[in-house]
N, C-alpha and C positions, 0 to 999 in steps of 0.2 A: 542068082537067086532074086525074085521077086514077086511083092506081093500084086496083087490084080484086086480092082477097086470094079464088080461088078453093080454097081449104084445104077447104070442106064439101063441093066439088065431088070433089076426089082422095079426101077419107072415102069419100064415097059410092063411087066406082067401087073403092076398095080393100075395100069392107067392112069397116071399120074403124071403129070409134067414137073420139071425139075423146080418151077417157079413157085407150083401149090405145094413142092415138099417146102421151098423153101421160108414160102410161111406158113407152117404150119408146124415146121421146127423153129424156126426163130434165126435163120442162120442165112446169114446174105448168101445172092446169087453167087459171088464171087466165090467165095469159099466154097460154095458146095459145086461150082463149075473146076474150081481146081483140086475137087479129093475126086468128083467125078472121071476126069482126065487122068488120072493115077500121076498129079504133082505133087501131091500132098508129103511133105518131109515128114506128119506124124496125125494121129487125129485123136481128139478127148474121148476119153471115156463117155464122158455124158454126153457129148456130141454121136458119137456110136448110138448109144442107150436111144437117143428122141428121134434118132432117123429109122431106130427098129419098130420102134416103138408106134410110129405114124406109119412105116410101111409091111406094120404087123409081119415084121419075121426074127430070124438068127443072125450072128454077127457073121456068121459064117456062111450064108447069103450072099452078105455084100464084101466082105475079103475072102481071096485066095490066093493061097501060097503055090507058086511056080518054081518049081531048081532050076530052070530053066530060063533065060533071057531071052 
């Protein structure tokens, strides 16, 4: 089981690079390169909320769930 962190996926269709989410959410590069990478152990709600919210979509967009490894 696991979840897939398609965050490169929404850059790419928004044109966006990971540095202008990164301010524009307020959320270091660092952090947003390791939920990017799917190392992330968990992520805030309101962290979810402002990276939808700046890459105008659904939370279910940027995660999905895999049974599969």
């Amino acid at each position: 089981m696991a979840i897939i962190v398609n965050l490169d996926v929404m850059l790419a269709r928004r044109k966006m690079s990971l540095t202008e989410l990164s301010e524009r959410v307020g959320i270091t590069m660092s952090n947003l390169s390791i939920l990017k990478t799917g190392k992330a152990k968990a992520v805030r709600l309101e962290t979810l909320n402002a990276i939808c919210e700046v890459l105008d979509c659904q939370p279910g967009d940027i995660l999905e769930y895999s049974a599969a490894e």
